[in-house]
BAPAZA-556745 format. One record per residue (C-alpha): x, z negated, y. Coordinates in Angstrom, 3 decimals. Each point is the difference from the previous one (the first is absolute). Layout:
N
      east        up     north
         X         Z         Y
...
REM end
This chain:
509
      east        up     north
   -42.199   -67.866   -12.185
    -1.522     3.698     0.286
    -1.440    -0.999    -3.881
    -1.550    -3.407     0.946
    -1.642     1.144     3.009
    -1.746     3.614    -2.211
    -0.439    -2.699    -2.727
    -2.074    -2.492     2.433
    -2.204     2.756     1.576
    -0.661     1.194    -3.869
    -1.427    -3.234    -0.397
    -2.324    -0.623     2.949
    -1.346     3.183    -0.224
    -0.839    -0.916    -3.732
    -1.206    -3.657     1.383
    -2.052     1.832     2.324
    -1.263     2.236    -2.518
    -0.609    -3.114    -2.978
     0.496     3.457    -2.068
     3.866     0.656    -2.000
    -1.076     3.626    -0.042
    -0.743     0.726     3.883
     3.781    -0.470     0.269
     1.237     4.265     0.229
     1.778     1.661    -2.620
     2.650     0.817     2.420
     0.547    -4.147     0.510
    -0.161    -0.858    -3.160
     3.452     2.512    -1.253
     1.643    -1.363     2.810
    -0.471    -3.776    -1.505
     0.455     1.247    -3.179
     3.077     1.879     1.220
    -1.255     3.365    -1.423
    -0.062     3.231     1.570
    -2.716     1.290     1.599
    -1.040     3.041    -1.700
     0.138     3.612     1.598
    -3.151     0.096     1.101
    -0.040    -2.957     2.203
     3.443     0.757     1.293
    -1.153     3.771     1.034
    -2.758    -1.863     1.540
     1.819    -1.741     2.358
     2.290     2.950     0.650
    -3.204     2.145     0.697
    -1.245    -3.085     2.428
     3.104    -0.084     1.797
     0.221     3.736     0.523
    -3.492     0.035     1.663
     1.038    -3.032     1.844
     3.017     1.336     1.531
     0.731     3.284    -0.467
     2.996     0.015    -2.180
     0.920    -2.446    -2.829
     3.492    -1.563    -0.318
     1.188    -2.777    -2.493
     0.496    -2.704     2.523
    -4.044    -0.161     0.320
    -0.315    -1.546    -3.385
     0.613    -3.565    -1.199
     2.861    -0.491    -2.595
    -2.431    -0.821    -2.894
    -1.624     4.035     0.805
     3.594     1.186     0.648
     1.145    -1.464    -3.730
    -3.115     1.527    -1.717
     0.937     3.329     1.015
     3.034    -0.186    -1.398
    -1.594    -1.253    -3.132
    -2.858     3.466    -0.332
     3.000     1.990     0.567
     3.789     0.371    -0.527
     1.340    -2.968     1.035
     2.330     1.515     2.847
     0.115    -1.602     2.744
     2.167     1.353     3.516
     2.013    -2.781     1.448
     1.322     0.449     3.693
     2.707    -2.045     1.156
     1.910    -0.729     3.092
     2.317    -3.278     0.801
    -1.559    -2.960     2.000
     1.895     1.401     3.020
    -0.918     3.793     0.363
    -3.336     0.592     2.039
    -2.131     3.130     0.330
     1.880     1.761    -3.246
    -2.717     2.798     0.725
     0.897     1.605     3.274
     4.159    -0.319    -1.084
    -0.521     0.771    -3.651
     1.770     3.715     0.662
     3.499    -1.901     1.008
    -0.321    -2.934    -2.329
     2.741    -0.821    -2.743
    -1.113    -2.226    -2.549
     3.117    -0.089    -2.155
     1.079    -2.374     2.370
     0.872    -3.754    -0.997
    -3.274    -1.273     1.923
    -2.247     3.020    -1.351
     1.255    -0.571    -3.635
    -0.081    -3.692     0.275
    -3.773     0.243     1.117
    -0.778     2.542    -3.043
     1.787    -2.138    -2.541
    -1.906    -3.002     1.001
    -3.222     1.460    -0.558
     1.166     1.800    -3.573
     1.242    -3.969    -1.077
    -3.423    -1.557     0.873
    -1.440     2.446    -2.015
     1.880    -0.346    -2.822
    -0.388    -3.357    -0.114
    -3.694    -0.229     0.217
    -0.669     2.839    -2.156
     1.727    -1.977    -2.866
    -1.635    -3.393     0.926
    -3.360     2.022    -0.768
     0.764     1.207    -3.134
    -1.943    -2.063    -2.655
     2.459     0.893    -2.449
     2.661    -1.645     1.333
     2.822     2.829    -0.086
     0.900     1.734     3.112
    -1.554     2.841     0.684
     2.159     3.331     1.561
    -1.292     0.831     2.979
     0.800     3.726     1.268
     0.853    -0.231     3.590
     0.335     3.822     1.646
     1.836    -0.018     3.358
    -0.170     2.461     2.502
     3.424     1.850     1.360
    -0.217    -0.541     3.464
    -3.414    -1.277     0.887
    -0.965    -3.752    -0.356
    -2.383    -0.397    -2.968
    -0.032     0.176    -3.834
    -2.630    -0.185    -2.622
    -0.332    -2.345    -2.491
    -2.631    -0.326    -2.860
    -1.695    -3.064     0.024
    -2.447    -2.371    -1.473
    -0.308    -3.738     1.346
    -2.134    -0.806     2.962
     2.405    -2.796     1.106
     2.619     2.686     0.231
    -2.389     1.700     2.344
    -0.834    -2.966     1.934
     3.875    -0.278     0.313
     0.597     3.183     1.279
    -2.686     0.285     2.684
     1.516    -3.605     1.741
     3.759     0.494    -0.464
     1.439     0.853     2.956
     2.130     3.198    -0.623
    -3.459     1.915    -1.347
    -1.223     2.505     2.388
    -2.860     1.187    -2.487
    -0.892    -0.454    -3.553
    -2.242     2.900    -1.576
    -1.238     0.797    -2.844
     0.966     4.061    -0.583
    -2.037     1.233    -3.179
    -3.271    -1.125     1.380
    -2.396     2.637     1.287
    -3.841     0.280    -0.106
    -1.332     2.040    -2.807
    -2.768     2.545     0.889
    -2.051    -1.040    -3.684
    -2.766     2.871     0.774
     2.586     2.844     0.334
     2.609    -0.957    -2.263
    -2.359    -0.152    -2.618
    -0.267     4.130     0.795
     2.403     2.228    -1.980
     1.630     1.449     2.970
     1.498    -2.668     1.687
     3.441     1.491     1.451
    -2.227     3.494     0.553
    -3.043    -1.547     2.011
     1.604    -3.165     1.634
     3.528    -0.035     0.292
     0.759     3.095     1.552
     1.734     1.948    -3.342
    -1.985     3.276    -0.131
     1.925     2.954     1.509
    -1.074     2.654    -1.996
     0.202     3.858     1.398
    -3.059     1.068     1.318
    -1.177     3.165    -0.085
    -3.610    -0.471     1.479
     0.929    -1.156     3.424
    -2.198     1.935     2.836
     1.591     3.171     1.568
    -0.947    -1.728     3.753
     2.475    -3.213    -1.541
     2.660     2.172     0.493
     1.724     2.916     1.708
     3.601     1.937    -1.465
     2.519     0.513     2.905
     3.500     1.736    -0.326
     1.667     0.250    -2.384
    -2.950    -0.632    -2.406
    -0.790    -4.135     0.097
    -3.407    -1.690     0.363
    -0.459    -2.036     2.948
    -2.532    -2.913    -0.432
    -3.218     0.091     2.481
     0.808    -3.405     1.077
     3.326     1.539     1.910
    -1.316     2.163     1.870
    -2.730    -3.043     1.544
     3.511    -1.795     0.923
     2.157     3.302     0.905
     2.560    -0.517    -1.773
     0.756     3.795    -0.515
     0.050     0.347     3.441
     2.679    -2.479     0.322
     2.411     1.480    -2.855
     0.586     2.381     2.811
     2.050    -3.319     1.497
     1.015    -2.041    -2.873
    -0.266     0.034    -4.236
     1.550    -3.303    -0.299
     3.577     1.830    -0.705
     3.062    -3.249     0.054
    -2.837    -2.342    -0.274
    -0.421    -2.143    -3.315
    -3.019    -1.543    -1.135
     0.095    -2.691    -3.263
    -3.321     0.155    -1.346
    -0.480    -3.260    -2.363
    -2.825     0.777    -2.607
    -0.473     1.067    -3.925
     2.749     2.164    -0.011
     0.247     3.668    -0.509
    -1.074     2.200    -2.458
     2.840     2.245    -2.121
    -1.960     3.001    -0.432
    -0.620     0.356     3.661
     2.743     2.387     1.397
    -1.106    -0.096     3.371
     1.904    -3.247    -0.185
     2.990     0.815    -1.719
     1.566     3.373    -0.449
    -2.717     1.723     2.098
     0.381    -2.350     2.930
     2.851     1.086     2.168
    -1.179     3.575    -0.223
     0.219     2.571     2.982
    -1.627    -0.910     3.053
    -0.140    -3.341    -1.540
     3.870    -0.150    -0.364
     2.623    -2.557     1.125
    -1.202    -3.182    -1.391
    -0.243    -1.909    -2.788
    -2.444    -2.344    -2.324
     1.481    -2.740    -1.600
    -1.858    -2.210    -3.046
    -0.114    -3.491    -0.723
    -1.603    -3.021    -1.880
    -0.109    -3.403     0.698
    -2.959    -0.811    -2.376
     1.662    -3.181    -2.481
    -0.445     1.040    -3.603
     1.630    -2.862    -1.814
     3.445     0.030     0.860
     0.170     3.067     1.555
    -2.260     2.212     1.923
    -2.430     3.479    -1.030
     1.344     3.214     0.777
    -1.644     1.261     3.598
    -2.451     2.106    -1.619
    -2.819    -2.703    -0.666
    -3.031     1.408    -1.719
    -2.262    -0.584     3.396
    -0.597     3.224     2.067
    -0.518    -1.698     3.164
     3.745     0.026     1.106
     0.354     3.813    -0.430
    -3.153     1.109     2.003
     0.982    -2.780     2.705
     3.552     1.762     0.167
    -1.470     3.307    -0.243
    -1.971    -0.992     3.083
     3.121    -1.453     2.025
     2.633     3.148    -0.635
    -1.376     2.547    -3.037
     1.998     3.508     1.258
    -1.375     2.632     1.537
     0.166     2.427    -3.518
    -1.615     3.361    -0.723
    -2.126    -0.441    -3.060
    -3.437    -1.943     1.568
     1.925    -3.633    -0.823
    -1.473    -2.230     2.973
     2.896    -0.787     2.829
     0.518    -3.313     1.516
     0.093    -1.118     3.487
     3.932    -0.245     0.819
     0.895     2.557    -2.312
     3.290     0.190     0.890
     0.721    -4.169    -0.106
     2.231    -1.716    -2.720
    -2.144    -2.244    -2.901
     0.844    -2.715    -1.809
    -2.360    -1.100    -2.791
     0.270    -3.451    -1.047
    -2.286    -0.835    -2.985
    -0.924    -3.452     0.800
    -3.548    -0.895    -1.759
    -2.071     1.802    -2.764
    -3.014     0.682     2.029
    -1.094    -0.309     3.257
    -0.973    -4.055    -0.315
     3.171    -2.593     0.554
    -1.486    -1.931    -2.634
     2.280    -0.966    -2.674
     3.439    -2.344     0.465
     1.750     3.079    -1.205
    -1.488     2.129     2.974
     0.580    -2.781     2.809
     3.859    -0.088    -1.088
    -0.332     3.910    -0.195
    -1.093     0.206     3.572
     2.030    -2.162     1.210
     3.024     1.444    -0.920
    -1.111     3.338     1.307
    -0.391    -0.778     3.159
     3.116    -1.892    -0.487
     2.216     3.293    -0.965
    -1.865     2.314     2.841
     1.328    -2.853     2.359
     3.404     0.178    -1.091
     0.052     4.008     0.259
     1.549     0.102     3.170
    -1.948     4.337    -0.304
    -3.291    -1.615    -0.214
    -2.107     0.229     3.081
    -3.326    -0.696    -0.940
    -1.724    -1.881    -2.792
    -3.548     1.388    -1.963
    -1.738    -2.439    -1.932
    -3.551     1.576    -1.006
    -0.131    -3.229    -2.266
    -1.439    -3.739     0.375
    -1.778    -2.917    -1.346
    -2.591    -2.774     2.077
     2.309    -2.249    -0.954
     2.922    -0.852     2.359
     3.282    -0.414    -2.055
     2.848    -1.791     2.179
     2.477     1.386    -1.957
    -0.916     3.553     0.908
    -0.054    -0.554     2.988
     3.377    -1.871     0.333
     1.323     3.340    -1.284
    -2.376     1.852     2.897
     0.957    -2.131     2.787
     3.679     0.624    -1.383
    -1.147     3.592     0.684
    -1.177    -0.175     3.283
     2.871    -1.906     1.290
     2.266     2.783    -1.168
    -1.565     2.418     2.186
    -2.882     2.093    -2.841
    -3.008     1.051     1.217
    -2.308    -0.936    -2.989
    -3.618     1.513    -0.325
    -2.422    -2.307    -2.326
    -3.211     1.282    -1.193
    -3.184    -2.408     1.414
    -1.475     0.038    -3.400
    -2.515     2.143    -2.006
    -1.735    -1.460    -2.950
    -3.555     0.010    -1.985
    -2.804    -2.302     1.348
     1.305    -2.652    -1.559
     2.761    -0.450     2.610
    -1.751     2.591     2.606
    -0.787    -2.734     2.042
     3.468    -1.527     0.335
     1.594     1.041     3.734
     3.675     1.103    -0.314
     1.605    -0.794    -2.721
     3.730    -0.940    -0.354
     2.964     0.764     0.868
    -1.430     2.011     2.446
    -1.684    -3.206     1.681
     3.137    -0.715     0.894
     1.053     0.210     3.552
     3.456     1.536    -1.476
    -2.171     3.454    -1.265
    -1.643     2.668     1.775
    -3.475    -0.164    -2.005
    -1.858     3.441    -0.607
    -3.219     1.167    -1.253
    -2.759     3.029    -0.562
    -2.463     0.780     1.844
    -2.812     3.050    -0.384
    -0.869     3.087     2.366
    -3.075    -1.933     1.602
    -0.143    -0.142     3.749
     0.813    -3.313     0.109
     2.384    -2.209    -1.250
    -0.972    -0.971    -4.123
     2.697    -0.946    -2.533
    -0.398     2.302    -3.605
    -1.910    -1.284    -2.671
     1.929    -2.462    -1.601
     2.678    -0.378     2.984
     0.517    -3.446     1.509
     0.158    -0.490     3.882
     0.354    -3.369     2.313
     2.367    -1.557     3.069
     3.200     0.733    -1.526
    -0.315     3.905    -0.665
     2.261     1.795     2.506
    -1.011     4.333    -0.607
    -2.566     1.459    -2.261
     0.577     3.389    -1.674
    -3.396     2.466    -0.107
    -0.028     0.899    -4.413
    -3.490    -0.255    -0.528
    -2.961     2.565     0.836
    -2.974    -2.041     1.168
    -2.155    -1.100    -2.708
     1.556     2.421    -2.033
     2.443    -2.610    -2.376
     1.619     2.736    -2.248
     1.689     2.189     2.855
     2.823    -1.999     0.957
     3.680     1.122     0.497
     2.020     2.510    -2.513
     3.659    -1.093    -1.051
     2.454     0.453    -3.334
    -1.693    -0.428    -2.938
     2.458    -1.296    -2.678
     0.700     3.256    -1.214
    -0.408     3.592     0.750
    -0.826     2.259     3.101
    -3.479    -1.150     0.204
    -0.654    -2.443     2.471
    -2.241    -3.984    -0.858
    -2.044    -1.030     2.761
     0.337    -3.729     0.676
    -1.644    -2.568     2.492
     0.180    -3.369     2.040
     2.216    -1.563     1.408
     3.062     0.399    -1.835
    -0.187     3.929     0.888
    -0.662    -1.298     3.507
     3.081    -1.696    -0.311
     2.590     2.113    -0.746
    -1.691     2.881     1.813
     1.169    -2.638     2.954
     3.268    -0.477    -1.293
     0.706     3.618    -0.203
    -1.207     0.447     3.862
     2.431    -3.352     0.871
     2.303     2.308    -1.779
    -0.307     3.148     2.215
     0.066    -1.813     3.025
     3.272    -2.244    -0.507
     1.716     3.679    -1.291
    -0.035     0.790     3.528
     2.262    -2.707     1.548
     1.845    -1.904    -3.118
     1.333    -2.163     2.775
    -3.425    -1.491     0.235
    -0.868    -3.688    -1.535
    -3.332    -0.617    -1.670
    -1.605    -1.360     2.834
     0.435     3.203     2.269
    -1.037     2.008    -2.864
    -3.716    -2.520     0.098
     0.114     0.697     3.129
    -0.206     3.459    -0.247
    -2.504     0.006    -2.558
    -2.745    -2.255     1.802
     0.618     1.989     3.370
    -1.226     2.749    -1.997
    -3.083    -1.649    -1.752
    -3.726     0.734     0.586
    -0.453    -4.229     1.496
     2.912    -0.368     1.725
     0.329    -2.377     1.971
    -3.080    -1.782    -1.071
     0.728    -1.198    -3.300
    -3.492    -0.116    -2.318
    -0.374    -2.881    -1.991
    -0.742     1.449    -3.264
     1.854     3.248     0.177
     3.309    -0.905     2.961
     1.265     2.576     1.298
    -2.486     2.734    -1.550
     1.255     3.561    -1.264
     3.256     1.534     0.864
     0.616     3.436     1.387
     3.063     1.002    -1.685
     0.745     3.406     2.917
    -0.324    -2.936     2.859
     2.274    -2.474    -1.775
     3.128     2.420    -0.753
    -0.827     1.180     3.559
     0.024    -2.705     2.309
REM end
């Protein structure tokens, strides 16, 4: 019916038109049943983005939906739930799907698949189709190929979404540069050793204390709290080996009593890469949350005394890839299941939304994590984008940079809008290079690294100091505490929430 009805408006507008060739290129591979090429699908991504803010799968028609799953790897996200089970998003922490009704639901699904998967195949043999099933959270990915299975999908009634998860939008101008990890996804976090002597100042017993600290005094308030029984799971690139700030080094005198524990959830074929990753983004971000307090220049963190756990759950700081959606997702997935976990730092993100991420981080929330997104920073290609996800979601506490200027102004490449909640100061005004010092991936000598991820986990390392002080505490009293102690409270701004957070006021009150 859907068919008929594109099919008849194709036609008037070609009647109307006496001309074959005034009919689009777009509306002719949708009666031709091809798939549109990348171009005109990122165009209607980008259109959709300006249009609402954020871009999610359910915006696009099944013919755009099937043609991304053609330009890219074919994986395609299924969530399920039975006929009978209503509002799987707010109860998805206490669901059990290996239930008769939840498996019955799943299986469903995986047969209509099957079947019309074969029926498609031109060559008449049946083709295997890989199904992947998640543990204990109701979706699996299949590879696929026929728009009628897509069609399928999106009306049967035990789909809660259908996406497509290798799709992303390629930034042609800069990947066509020969440093793409180094200049646009976040990788470089090399030592250092020109950073300005007013970017810095050495306290006892010898570390170097980033500028931005002191503008949120946070040394003031280790004389309350270091973050000591707290632990933070910070969800990035993993951590670099031949940093031994954050392995042998890390427990070290007064930075004793705790422990870092390493991860990866990032799929490589049938199994998963070690927790190293080859991205330096995940060390400077856990540098930032919890680096000790050493003696040899090495830059400290924020809760130097809290407990880490690194999960390496993407290769760079863009959820792009199918591989880095199931990554992340299982991530936040473990953190949630560590009953030590407090809080949740995820200096990472994409513009698009990606339901099965965030089944995983309202999975999260409803087991009690306080999880920290970063609102985005990107080139000018996506500049203009508001927040990005997940930390659009109302599940996340969104964070990002801001300069020294008088007034309010988000960093260079930060991203700002409705759904921020605190902004971090890690930029000097109009001064782009003089941002915040953390771990470099090696060595004593400090990187310096911007944005919003920094913001982030500088954030998540305050949430850190503050819940140290009264374990007893839930996540909410511990937001609490930390927007009674912002520069906007109680007047939340609509680009930048709840503004900057004194760190002294919020392990005081």
């Amino acid at each position: 019916m859907k068919k008929t009805v594109l099919i008849l408006a194709v036609l008037a507008i070609s009647l109307y038109s006496c001309q074959e060739e005034n009919i689009s290129l777009q509306e002719q591979a949708i009666l031709a049943e091809e798939p549109l090429s990348r171009s005109a699908i990122n165009d209607i991504i980008i259109s959709l983005l300006k249009e609402n803010g954020s871009f999610q799968w359910s915006m696009v028609n099944d013919h755009v939906l099937w043609s991304a799953l053609r330009q890219s790897d074919g994986m395609l996200t299924v969530g399920y739930r039975p006929e009978s089970i209503q509002n799987v998003a707010g109860r998805i922490h206490s669901l059990n799907i290996h239930t008769d009704e939840w498996k019955e639901a799943c299986k469903s699904l995986e047969k209509m698949i099957f079947l019309t998967e074969s029926a498609g195949n031109i060559n008449g043999a049946k083709r295997k189709t890989a199904i992947i099933e998640n543990s204990s959270l109701p979706y699996f990915d299949v590879q696929i190929r026929e728009l009628v299975t897509v069609e399928k999908l999106r009306s049967h009634p035990n789909t809660r979404y259908i996406e497509p998860s290798g799709y992303s939008i390629e930034e042609e101008a800069v990947r066509t540069g020969a440093k793409i990890e180094d200049s646009i996804f976040g990788c470089d976090n090399r030592p250092n050793k020109d950073i300005p002597e007013d970017d810095f100042r050495t306290i006892t017993p010898g570390a170097k204390v980033s500028w931005t600290y002191d503008l949120m005094n946070i040394p003031q308030a280790w004389q309350y709290s270091t973050g000591r029984n707290t632990t933070v799971a910070v969800i990035d690139t993993g951590v670099s080996p031949n940093q031994p700030k954050l392995g042998s080094q890390f427990a070290t005198i007064p930075s004793d009593g705790r422990s870092i524990f390493k991860f990866s959830t990032y799929p490589s074929g049938s199994s998963t890469d070690g927790p190293s990753g080859r991205c330096g983004h995940g060390t400077a971000m856990i540098g930032t949350v919890g680096a000790p307090l050493s003696s040899d220049g090495s830059a400290v963190g924020v809760a130097y005394n809290a407990n880490i756990i690194g999960i390496r759950g993407t290769s760079d700081v863009v959820i792009s890839t199918s591989r880095e959606k199931t990554g992340v997702a299982n991530a936040i997935k473990l953190a949630a299941d560590n009953p030590q976990v407090d809080i949740i730092s995820m200096s990472i993100g994409d513009v698009f939304y990606n339901s099965k991420i965030a089944d995983a981080i309202r999975y999260a929330d409803g087991k009690g994590k306080l999880i920290f997104a970063a609102a985005g920073t990107s080139t000018a290609f996506t500049n203009w984008v508001g927040v990005i996800f997940p930390a659009n979601m109302n599940e996340t506490i969104a964070v990002t940079g801001v300069t020294t200027a008088s007034r309010y102004r988000r960093c260079n490449n930060c991203h700002s809008g409705r759904e921020v909640d605190f902004t971090v100061i890690m930029q000097r005004a109009r001064k782009a290079g003089r941002v915040a010092l953390t771990l470099a991936d090696e060595g004593n000598v400090p990187s310096v690294v911007g944005g919003s991820s920094i913001a982030t986990a500088t954030m998540a390392g305050v949430a850190a100091m503050v819940w140290s002080l009264d374990p007893s505490m839930n996540k909410n009293q511990v937001l609490e505490k930390l927007k009674k102690a912002s520069d906007l409270y109680p007047n939340k701004n609509r680009s930048f929430g709840w503004g900057n957070v004194d760190a002294l006021k919020a392990v005081q009150n």
